[in-house]
N, C-alpha and C positions, 0 to 999 in steps of 0.2 A: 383378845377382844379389845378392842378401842373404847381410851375411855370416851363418856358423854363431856362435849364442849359446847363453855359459858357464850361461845361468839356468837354476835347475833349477825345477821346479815346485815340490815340495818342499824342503825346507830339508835339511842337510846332517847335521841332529841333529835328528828330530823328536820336538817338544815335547808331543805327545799320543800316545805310545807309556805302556806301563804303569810301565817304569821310571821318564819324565821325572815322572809323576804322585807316583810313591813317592818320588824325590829333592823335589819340590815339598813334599811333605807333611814329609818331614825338616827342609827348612829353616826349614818355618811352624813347628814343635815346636820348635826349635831358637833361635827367634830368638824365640816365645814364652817357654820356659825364660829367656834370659837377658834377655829385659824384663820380667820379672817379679825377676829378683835386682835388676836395677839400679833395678828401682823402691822395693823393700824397701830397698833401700839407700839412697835418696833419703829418703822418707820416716821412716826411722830419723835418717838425719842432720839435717832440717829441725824434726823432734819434738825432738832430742837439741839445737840449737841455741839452739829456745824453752825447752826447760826450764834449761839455763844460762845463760839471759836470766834464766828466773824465780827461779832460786838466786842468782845472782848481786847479786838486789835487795839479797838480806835477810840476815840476820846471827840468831845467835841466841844468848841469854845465856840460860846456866841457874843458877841457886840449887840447890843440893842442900842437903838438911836437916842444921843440926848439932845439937848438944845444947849448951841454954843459950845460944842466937844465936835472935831476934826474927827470924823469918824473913819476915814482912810490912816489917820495917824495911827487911832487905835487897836484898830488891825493891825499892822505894823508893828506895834508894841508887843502885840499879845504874841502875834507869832514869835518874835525874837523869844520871850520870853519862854514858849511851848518847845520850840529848840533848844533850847540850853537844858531844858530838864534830862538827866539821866534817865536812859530807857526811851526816848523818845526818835526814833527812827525819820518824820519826816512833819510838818507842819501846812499846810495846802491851805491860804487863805480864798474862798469861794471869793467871786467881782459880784458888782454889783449885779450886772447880768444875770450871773449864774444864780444867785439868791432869788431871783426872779424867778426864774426858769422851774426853780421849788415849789412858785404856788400856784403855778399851770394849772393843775389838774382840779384845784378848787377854784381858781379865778378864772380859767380861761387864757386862751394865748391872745396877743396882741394888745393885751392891756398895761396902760402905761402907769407902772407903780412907783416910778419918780418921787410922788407925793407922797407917800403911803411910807412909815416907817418900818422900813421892813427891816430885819435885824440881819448880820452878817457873820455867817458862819467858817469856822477854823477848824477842819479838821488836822485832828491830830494823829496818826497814825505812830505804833508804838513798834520797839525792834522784837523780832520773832522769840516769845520766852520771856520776854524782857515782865516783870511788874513794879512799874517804877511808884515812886511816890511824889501825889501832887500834892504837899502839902505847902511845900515853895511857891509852887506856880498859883495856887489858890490867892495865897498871899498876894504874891504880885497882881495878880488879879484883878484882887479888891481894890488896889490904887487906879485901874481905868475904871473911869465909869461907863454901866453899862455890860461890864464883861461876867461871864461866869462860867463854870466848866461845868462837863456832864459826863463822867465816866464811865455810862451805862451800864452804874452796877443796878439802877433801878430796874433796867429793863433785862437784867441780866439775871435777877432771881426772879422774875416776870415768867419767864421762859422758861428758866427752872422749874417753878411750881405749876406749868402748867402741864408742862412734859410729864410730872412725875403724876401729877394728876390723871392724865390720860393712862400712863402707863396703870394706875393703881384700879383704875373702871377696866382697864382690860384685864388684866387677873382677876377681878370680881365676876365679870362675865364670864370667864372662862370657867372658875369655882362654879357659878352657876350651871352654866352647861354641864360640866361632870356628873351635877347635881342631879339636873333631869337626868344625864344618862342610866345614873344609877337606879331614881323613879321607875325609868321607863324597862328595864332589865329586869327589876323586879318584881313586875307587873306579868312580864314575858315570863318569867320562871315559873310563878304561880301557873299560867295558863300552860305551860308545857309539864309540869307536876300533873293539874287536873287531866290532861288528853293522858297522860302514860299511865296512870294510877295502877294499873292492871299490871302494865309490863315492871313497875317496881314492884307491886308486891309478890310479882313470882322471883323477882330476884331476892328479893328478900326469903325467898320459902326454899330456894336452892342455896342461901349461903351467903349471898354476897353482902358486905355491908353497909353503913350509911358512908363510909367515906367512898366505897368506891360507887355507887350510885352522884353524890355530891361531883366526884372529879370527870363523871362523864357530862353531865349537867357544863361543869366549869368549862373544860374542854371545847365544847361544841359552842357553847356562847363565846368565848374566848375567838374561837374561829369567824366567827358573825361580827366582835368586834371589831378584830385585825382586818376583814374585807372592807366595812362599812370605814372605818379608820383612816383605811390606802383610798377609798373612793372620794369622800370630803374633804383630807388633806389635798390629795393631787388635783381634787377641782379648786381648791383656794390658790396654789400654787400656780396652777394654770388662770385662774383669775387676774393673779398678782402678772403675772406674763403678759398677760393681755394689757392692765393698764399701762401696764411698764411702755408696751412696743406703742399703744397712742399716745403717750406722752412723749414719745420720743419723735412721732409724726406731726403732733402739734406745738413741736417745739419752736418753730420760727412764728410762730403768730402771739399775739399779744396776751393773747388769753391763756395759751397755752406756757408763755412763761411767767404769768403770773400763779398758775398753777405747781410748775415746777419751781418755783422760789419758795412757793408754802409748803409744798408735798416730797419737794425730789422727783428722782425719775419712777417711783411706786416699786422703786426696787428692795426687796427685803434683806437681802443680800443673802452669804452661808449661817448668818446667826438669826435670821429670820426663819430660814428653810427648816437649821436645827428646830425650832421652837416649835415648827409647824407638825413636826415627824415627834417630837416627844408628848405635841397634845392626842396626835392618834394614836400612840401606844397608850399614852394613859388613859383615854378611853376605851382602849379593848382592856386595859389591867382594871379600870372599874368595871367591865363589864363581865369579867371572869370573877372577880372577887365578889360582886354582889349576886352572882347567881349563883356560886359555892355558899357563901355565909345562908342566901335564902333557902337553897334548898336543903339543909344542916338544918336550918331551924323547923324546918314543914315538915322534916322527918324526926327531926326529935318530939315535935307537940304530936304527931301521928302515933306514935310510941310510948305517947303516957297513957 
């Protein structure tokens, strides 16, 4: 004779009832929302990286105009001197012209700045690696008048702190999302506890215990979080795809390279992708974990 068997046909939480759909749908949104922070945050910090590579090269000396000082001389002077410093790769005094040409976009073109003391800038480009020391060149410096350097270490922990700031709201958001996820899990267990009530306590009357009640509970949300996980990651990813390929279409127009100077191509790259695929797993691992811890507790205070 055969023995009696515990399988049910059905599972113990079924996963195509309308709630498990609506919790599905919460953790795709969910886990969408924060692969989208953590890729903005990626991409800010990877942009924010290269542009203190590209500040970091250069240095800049400016001339301000005096009265009774050869201000073509002092150019002159100052570059010689920005060339001689060790570490210094290349010295590029800006013409009068080109100084000009700088305050276009607040002045307007065609206006004749002749009169106007406009200051005259030296960039200084540094050799690859190199971090030389302007403590000479400072010096010298201070004997033209007018002259002064700018090493852009100001705008270089600027960038720093803003990067890291962005980066620090995108892990808090992403804490946060978890956070509901777990909310919203918990909520669903409750409601899938009260619909079964019946089918647990015959399993409890046949034998089986609170863990194995708990790891079908876990299982099945587990399953709800890995789908809803793949569904919100892969639309972030396919978002990130999308701006990538229009910014790659508006790259010849003005706007559009003003866009990719602050943003990049919206490319996350492989450590963006990773980051993406470890927020959906760890939302299906809070989602497995707080509906085992929940339902352990519902069955122990049901037990006292």
């Amino acid at each position: 004779m055969a023995r009696p068997s515990l399988t049910r046909d059905a599972p113990l939480v079924p996963v195509d009832s309308a709630a498990s759909r609506a919790l599905m749908a919460v953790i795709a949104i969910l886990t969408f929302l924060a692969a989208l922070c953590a890729g903005a945050a990626e991409i800010v910090a990877a942009n924010s990286a290269a542009w203190r590579e590209s500040v970091a090269r250069e240095a800049t000396i400016q001339i301000r105009p005096r009265p009774q000082v050869d201000i073509e001389d002092a150019v002159a002077r100052a570059s010689a001197l920005a060339r001689a410093t060790p570490g210094v790769a290349a010295a590029e005094p800006f013409s009068a012209g080109q100084s000009a040409q700088l305050l276009e976009p607040w002045l307007g073109s065609g206006l004749d700045v002749g009169e106007l003391p406009v200051p005259r800038l030296i960039v200084v480009r540094l050799e690859p690696g190199a971090d030389p020391d302007f403590s000479d060149l400072r010096a010298g410096l201070a004997e033209i008048p007018g002259a002064s350097l700018d090493d852009h270490a100001q705008w270089i922990a600027r960038l720093s702190a803003m990067a890291n700031t962005v980066v620090a709201v995108g892990v808090a958001l992403v804490v946060l999302v978890l956070a509901a996820a777990g909310l919203a899990v918990a909520f669903a267990t409750r409601g899938a506890m009260a619909g079964n009530r019946d089918i647990v306590e015959v399993l409890h009357y046949v034998g089986a215990d609170d863990a194995f009640i708990a790891r079908e509970f876990q299982n099945r949300f587990l399953r709800l979080g890995l789908k809803g996980g793949a569904i919100g990651g892969g639309a972030a990813v396919a978002l990130f795809a999308l701006f990538g390929w229009l910014s790659a279409s508006w790259r010849a127009s003005p706007a559009g390279d003003q866009i990719e100077a602050l943003f990049g191509g919206f490319e996350v790259g492989w450590r963006g992708a990773a980051v993406i695929v470890v927020i959906a797993l760890a939302v299906s691992g809070v989602t497995a974990l707080v509906s085992g811890v929940s339902v352990r507790r519902m069955l122990a205070g049901a037990s006292e």
